[in-house]
Each structure stands twice: as C-alpha cells, then as structure tokens.
C-alpha positions as CSV (number, residue, x, y, z in Angstrom):
1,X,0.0,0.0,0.0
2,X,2.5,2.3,1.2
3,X,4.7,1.6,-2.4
4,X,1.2,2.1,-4.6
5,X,0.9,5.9,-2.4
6,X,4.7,6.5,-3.1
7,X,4.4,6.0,-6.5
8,X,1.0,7.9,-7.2
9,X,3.0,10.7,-5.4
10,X,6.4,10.6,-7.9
11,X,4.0,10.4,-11.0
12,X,1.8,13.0,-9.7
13,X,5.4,15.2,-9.0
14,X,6.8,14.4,-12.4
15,X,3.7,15.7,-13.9
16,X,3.3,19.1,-12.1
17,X,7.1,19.7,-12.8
18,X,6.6,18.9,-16.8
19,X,3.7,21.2,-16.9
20,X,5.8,23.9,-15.3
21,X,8.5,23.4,-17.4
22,X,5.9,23.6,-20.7
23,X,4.5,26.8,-19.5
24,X,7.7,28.5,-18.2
25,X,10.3,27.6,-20.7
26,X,10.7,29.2,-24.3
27,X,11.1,27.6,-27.6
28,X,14.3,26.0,-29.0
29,X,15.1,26.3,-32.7
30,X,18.1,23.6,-34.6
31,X,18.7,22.7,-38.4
32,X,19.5,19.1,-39.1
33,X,20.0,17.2,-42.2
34,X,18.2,19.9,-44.2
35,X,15.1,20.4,-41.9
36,X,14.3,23.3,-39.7
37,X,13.0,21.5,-36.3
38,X,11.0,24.8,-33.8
39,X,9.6,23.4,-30.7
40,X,9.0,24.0,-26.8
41,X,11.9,23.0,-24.8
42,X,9.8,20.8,-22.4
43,X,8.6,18.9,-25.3
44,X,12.5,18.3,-26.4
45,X,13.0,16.9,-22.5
46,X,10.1,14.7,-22.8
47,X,11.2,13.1,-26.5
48,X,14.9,12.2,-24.9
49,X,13.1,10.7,-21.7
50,X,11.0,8.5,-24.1
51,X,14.1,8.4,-26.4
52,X,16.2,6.8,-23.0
53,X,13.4,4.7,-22.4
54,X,13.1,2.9,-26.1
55,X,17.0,2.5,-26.2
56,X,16.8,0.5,-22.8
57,X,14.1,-1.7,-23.5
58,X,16.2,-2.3,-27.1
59,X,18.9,-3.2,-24.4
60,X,17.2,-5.4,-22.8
61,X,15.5,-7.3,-25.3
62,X,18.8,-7.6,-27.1
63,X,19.8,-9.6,-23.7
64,X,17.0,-11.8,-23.8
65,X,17.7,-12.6,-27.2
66,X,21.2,-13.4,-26.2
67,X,19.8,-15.8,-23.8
68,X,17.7,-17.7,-25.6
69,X,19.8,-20.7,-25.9
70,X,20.7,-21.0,-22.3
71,X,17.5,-20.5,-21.1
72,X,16.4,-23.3,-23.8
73,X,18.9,-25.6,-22.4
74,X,17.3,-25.0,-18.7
75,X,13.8,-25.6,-20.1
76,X,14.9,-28.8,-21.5
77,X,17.2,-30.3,-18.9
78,X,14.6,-28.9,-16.1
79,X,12.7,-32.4,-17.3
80,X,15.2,-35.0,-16.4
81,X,17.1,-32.9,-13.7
82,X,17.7,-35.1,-10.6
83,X,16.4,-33.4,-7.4
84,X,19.2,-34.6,-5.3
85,X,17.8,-34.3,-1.9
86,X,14.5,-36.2,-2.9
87,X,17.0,-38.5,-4.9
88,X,19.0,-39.1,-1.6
89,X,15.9,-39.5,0.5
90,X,14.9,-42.3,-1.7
91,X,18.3,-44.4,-1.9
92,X,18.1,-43.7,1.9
93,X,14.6,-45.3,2.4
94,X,15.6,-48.1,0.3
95,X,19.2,-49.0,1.7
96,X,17.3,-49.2,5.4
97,X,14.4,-51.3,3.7
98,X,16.7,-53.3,2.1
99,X,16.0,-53.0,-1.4
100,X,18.5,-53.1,-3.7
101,X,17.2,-52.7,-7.0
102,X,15.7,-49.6,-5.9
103,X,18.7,-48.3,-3.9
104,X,21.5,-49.0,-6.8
105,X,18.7,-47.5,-9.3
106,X,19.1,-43.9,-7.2
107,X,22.8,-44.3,-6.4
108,X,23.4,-44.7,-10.2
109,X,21.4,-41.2,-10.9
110,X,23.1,-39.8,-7.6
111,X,26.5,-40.3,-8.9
112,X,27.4,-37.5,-11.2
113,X,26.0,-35.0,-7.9
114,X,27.6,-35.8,-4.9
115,X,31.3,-35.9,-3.6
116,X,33.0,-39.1,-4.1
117,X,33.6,-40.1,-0.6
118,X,30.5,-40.2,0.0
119,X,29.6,-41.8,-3.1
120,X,31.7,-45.0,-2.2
121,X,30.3,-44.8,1.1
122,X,26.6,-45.1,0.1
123,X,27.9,-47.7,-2.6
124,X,29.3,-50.2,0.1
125,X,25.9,-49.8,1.9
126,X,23.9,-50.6,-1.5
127,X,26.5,-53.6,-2.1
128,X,25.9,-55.2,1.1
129,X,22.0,-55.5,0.6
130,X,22.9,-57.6,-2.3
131,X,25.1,-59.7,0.2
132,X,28.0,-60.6,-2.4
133,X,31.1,-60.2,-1.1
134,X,32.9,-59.8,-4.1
135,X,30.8,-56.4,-4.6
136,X,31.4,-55.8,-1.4
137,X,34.9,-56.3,-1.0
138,X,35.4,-53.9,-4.4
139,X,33.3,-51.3,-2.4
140,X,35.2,-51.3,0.8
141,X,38.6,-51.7,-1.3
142,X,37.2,-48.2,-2.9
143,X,36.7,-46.5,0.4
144,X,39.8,-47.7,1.9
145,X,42.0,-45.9,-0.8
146,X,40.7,-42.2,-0.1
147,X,42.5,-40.9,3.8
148,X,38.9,-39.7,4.5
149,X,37.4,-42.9,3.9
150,X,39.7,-45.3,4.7
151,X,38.9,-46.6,8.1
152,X,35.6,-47.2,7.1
153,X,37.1,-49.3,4.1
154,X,39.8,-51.0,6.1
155,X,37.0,-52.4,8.4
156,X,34.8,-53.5,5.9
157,X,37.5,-55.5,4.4
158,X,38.3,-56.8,7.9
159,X,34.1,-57.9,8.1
160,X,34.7,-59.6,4.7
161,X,37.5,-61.5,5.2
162,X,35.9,-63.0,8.5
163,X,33.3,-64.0,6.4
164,X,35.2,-66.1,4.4
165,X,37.1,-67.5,7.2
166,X,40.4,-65.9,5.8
167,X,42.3,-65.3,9.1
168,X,45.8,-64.4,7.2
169,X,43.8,-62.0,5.4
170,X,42.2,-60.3,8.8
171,X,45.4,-59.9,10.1
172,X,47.2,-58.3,7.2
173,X,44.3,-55.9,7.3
174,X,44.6,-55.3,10.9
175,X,48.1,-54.5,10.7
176,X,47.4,-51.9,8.4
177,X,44.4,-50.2,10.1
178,X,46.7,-50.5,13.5
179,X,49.0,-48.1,11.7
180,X,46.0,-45.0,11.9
181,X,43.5,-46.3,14.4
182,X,42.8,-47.6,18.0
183,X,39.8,-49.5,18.8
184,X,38.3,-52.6,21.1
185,X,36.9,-53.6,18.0
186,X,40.1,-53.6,16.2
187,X,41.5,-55.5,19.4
188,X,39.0,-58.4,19.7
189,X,39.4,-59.0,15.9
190,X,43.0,-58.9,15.9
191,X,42.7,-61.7,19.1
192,X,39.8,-63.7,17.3
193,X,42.1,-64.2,14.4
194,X,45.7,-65.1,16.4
195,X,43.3,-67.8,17.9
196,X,41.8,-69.0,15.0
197,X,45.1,-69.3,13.1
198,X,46.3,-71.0,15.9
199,X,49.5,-67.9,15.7
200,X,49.6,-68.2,19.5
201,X,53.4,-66.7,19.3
202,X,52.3,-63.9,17.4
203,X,49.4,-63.3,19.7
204,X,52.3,-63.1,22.6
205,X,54.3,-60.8,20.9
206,X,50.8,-58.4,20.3
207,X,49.7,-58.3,23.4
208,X,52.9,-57.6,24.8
209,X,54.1,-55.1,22.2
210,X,50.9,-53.8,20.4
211,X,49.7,-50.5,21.2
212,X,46.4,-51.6,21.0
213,X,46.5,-54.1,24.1
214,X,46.6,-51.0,26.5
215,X,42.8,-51.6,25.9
216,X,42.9,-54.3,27.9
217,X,41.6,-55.0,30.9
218,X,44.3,-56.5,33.3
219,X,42.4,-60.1,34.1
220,X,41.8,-60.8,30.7
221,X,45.2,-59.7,29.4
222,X,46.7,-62.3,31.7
223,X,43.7,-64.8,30.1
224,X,45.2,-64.6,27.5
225,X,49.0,-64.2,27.9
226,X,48.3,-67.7,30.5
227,X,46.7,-69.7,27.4
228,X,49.1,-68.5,24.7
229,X,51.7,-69.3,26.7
230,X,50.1,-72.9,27.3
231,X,49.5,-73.8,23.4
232,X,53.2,-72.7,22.6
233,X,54.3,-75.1,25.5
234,X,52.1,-78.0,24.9
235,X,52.9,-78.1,21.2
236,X,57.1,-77.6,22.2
237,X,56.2,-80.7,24.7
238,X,54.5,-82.8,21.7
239,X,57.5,-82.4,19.3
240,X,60.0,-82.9,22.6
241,X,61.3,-80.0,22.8
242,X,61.5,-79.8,27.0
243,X,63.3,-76.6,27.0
244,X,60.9,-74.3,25.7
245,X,57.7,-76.2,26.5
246,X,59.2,-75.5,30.4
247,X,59.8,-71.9,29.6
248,X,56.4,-71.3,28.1
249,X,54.8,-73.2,30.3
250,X,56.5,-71.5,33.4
251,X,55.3,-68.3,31.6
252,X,51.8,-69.4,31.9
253,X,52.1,-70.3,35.4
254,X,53.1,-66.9,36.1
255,X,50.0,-65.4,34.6
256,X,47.4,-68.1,35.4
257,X,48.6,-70.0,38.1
258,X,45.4,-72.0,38.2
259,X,44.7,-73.2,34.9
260,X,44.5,-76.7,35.3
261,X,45.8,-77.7,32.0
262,X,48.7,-76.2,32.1
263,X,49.4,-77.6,35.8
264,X,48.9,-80.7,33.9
265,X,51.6,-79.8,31.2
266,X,54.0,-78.9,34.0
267,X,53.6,-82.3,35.8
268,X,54.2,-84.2,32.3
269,X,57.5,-81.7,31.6
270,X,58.4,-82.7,35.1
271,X,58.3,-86.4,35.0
272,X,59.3,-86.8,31.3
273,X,62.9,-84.4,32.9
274,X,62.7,-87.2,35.9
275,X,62.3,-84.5,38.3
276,X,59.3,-86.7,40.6
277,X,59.1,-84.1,43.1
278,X,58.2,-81.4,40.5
279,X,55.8,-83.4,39.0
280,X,53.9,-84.2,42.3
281,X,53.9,-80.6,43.5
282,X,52.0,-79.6,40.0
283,X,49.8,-82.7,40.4
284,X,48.8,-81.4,44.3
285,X,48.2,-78.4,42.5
286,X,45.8,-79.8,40.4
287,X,44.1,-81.5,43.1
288,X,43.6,-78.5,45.2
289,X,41.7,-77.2,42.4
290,X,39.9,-80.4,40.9
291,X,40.7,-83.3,40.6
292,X,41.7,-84.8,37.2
293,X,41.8,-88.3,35.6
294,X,45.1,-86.6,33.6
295,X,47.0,-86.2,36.6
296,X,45.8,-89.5,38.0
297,X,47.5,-90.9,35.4
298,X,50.8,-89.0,35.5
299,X,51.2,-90.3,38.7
300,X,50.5,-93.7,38.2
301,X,53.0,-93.4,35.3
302,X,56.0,-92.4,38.1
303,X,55.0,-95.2,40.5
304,X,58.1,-97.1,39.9
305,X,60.3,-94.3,40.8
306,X,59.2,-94.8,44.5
307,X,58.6,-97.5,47.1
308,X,55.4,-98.8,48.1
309,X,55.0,-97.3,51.0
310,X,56.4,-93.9,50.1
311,X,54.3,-94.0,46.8
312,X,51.1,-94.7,49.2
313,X,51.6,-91.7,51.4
314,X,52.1,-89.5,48.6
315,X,48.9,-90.8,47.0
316,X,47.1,-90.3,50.4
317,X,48.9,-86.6,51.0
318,X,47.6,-85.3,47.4
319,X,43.9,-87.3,48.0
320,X,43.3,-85.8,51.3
321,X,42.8,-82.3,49.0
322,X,39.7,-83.7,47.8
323,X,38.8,-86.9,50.2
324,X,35.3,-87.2,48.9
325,X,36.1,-86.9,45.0
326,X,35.2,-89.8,42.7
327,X,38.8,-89.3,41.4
328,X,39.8,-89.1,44.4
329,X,38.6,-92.6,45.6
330,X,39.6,-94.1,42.7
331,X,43.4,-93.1,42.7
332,X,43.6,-93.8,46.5
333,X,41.9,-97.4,45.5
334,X,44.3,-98.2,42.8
335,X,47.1,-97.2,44.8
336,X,46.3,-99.4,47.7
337,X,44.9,-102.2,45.8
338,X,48.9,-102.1,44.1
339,X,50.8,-102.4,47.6
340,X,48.2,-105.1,49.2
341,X,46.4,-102.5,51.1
342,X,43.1,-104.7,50.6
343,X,41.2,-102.7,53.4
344,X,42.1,-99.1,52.3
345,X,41.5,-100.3,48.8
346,X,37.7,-101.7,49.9
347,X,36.7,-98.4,52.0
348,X,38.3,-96.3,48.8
349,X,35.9,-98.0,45.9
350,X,33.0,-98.5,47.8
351,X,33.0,-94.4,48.6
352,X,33.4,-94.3,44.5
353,X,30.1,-97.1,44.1
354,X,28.1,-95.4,46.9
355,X,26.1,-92.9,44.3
356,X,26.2,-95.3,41.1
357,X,27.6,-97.9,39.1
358,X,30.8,-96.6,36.7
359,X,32.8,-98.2,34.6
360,X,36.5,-97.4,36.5
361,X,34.5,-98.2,39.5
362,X,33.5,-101.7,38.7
363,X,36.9,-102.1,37.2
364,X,38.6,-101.8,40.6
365,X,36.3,-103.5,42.4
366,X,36.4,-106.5,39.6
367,X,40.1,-106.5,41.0
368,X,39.7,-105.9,44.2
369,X,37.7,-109.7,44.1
370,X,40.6,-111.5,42.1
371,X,43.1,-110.2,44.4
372,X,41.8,-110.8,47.6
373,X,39.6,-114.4,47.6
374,X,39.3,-114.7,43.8
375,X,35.8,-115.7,43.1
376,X,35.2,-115.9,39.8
377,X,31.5,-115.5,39.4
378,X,32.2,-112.2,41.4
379,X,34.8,-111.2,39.4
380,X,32.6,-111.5,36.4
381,X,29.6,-109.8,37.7
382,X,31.6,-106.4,38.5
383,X,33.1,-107.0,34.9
384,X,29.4,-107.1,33.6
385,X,28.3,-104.4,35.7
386,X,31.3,-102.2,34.1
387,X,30.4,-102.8,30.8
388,X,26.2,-101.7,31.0
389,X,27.7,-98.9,33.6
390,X,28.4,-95.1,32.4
391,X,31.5,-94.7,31.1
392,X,33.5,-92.1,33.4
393,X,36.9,-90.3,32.1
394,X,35.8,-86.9,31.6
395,X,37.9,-84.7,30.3
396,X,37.9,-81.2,31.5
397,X,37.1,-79.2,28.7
398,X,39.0,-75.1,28.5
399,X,37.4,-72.6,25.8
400,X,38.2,-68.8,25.2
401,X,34.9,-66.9,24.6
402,X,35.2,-64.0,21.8
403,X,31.7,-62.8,23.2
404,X,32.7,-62.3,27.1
405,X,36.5,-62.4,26.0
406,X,37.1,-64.9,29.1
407,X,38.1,-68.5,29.7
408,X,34.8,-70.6,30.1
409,X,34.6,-74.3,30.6
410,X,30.5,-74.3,28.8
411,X,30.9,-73.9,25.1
412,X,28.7,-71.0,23.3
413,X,28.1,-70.2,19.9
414,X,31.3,-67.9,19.2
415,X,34.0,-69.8,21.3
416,X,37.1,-71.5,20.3
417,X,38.8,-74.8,22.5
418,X,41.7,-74.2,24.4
419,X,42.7,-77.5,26.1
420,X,41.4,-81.0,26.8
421,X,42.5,-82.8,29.8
C-alpha cells in the first residue's frame, strides 16, 4: 500500500514539474539534415526521456535474445534434472528397507552429484544389501584408498575376510588399520584371528608389544598371555622340545597359576625331565583345584620311581585335598589295591560305588575280588556291571569366549577350544 501511495506521489510530481516546465520555458530552434526543427523546450526533454526509455528496452531485449539458448537448455534439462535431496531421501529409504534394486537405481542417478567419498560410502551400503562379497569387497577396497574414507574401508574388508574364514587375510588388514586407528573392536578381531590361526606366538608378541593391548583389561590380558603361553608349551612338549615347552609353560604359570591344563603340562614336563618331586607338586596343585583323571595318570606313570609305601603316602597326601572326590577314591583305590592295602583299597571304591555304578569303578572293584579271595563268578559280575555302567573319564574341557572375552569351561556359539585334559 505504502509503495502504490509512493508511487502515485512521484507520477503526480513528475507531472506538475513537466507542466511547469511547458509553461515557463521558451522555444528552442536547430537545423538538421536539411530540416528546420521549432519546438518548446519541455517537449524536447520529454522526447529524450522516451528516447532513453526505447533504447533500454532495445537493451534489454537484445539480452533476452542473447539468452535464448541457455535459457532453452534449462527448459529442457529442467525435465530429467535429478532433485538430489528427494534423490538421496529415496536411496536412503531403500538401503534401510533393504531394497537393492531400488537403492542401486538412485545411487546410479546420484552419482554425477555428490562428492565421491560419499559416493563409495553409500555404494558399500547398496553392495551389502545384495550380500555378495565380491561387490562388497570392491566397495570397501574403494573407500579404503581415499585418507577420508579409509577406516571405514579397512574395516569393511576386515568384516569380509571373516566372512570367508580368511584369518591371514584379517590380520594383514589389521596391521594396516593398526598403523591410523585404536579401537576394542580392532583389538578383539586382531585376538579372534591369532586364535583362530592358531599364531599363538604372534598373539604373545601383540599383546605384549601392540599399542592396542593398552585396551585391555588387566584379568583378561593375563587370560590370554596364560593360554598363549600354554599352546606354545604343549605343542614344544608334543615335538620334545623340553626346554621351551618349560619356559612357556613356566610363563603361563606366572599369569594363570590356576589353569588346570597347564598344571597338567608342568607335571608331564616334570616327569618326562625325571624331576618326581616337581611333577607331584604340579599334580597337588591340580588337586587343590579339581581333581583330574590326567593327573591321576601321571602319577601312576611315576609309580616305579618310589617304594610302596612312600608311593602310598604321597597318593594319600595329594587325595586328602579332595577326600570325597570320585577321582579321588579311585586313585587312592588303585594305589592301595597295588601295595596289598586290601582294606584301604575296599573303603576307597565302595565311597566311588556309593552314588552309582561306573565303569572305572566296577573295574577296581572286579580287581579288588581277584586279588583278595578270587571268586570268579564275582569277578565277572563287576566285569558285567562295568560294561552296561556309564563310562566315566571326563575330560575337563577349556574354551576362550570371543563374546565375554574370558576363559569358560560351557561352550557357546562364538567360542574356540583351548585345552582338553
């Protein structure tokens, strides 16, 4: 309203002043290309004002002719242009609802508009909906060449290469993403694959070395030193190589001095080195903690080293850690059953038959008969009784949990085993 007033106001100014100027000002006379021209000077002023006026309009049509093409080009492109942010809110929509044909449709007409980092990124999205890991590995191997991007890449490849279960693979990519990153995640993968490899010297040498092991909590750290230091011993010990299967296993003692199966190993270095003593004090060890068929059988396996009676008091010194233990009663049984200790042997196996019938159980007591009055028929009915009875050597069973990142002795879906004893 207040620019309609204004402008009434300057028209109705322009006017007054032109009629002023036509009644005020005189004539004006000029000669020009053979005419005489004789009018009022405010009719002169009003033919250049309309004069100015033509030219500019000239001016600016000239322009718009000019223009023409361009603006012909907008007209025509302005029916196929890509509207990038509805564009982007559709490849969106479809990556999170999982459909690829329409996400890869959008990302190919997105391509020419946005920046390429994020170009690869939203390709390695829309290649993993189709879920083929060659695609999927190009993509990643596209974001991890750009320094912006190439986290993100380097940990896709990582993801790929578990899929295929190549653990040499994970590891080379580790090592290169350990160079420009720090993670948990990066940590637990580089574990998972050590393990899995079964590089249990290289797993050492990370932990001990790596920068990213400061992530770890202490108890686990020396989880895992103890059981890396046990599989290097115990495969040292199976190709007889004493020395270092003592050193490693000394090394896992001094990080997990309860983990039975390496108390285990250290009894078998002992005795295999003829050091007895050693070998029982790892086997008491054992016992304190629970008692194990294994070491049962290590001792047996030294029995000749020692005298009956001495043998039977170390037998009762390591059994009294465990007096009510099925392994237990049947070590002590054996043992006195081997010296003629016929009542010590009877009080031992029936503790061990008290609950049920088991094969080891029957076994004894099948021997127990022969040895002291021999009847046959007896004899033969705990032999029976062994063979319908449970059979009972369990192994204790060690696995390291990737999900908790702990020693358990239940196995779960994501775990890998440790030991067998």
């Amino acid at each position: 309203m207040i620019r309609i007033i204004t402008l009434i106001i300057f028209i109705a100014c322009l006017t007054f002043g032109f009629l002023w100027l036509y009644q005020n000002s005189g004539n004006i006379s000029f000669d020009a290309f053979g005419y005489h021209v004789e009018t009022s000077f405010a009719l002169s002023v009003l033919f250049l004002l309309f004069f100015f006026m033509a030219m500019l309009l000239l001016i600016r049509i000239f322009f718009v002719i000019l223009g023409l093409p361009y603006n012909f080009k907008n007209l025509i492109t302005s029916f196929y242009k890509v509207n990038i942010p509805l564009k982007l809110e559709e490849l969106l929509v479809a990556i999170y609802n999982h459909n690829h044909p329409k996400a890869n449709k959008a990302l190919n007409q997105l391509r020419k508009h946005l920046p390429e980092n994020l170009t690869n990124l939203l390709a390695s999205e829309v290649a993993l909906l189709k879920e083929e890991l060659g695609e999927i590995k190009l993509a990643f191997l596209n974001l991890s060449k750009n320094d912006a991007t190439r986290i993100a890449g380097i940990e896709g490849l990582i993801s790929v290469a578990q899929q295929e279960n190549n653990w040499n693979e994970v590891i080379t990519y580790c090592n290169e993403l350990n160079k420009i990153h720090k993670s948990e995640w990066l940590l637990s993968t580089y574990i998972h694959a050590f393990i899995m490899e079964d590089k249990w010297e290289d797993l050492i040498n990370f932990i001990e070395n790596s920068r990213q092991s400061s992530l770890l909590a202490k108890n686990r750290r020396k989880q895992l030193l103890g059981i890396a230091c046990y599989k290097v011993a115990n495969n040292y010990f199976l190709t007889r190589d004493s020395e270092n299967a003592l050193k490693y296993a000394l090394f896992s003692y001094k990080h997990l001095s309860d983990f039975t199966p390496n108390l285990i190993l250290l009894a078998k270095i002992k005795a295999a080195d003829q050091k007895f003593e050693d070998s029982i004090k790892y086997i008491k060890a054992v016992w304190q903690i629970e008692p194990s068929f294994s070491a049962s059988d290590i001792l047996v396996s030294i029995r000749k080293n020692y005298t009956d009676e001495k043998f039977f008091k170390i037998v009762k010194n390591i059994t009294g850690y465990n007096s009510g233990h099925y392994e237990s009663n049947l070590l002590l049984a054996k043992a006195a059953l081997d010296i003629g200790k016929y009542e010590d042997a009877f009080e031992a196996i029936s503790k061990a038959i008290e609950e049920n019938y088991k094969f080891r159980a029957c076994l004894i007591m099948a021997e127990y008969c022969q040895k002291t009055h021999g009847n046959v028929t007896e004899v033969i009915e705990w032999v029976k009784r062994a063979i319908g009875s449970e059979i009972d050597v369990f192994h204790l069973l060690y696995f390291w949990d990737f999900n908790t990142m702990n020693i358990t002795k239940f196995p779960t879906n994501n775990c890998f085993p440790i030991a067998r004893v």
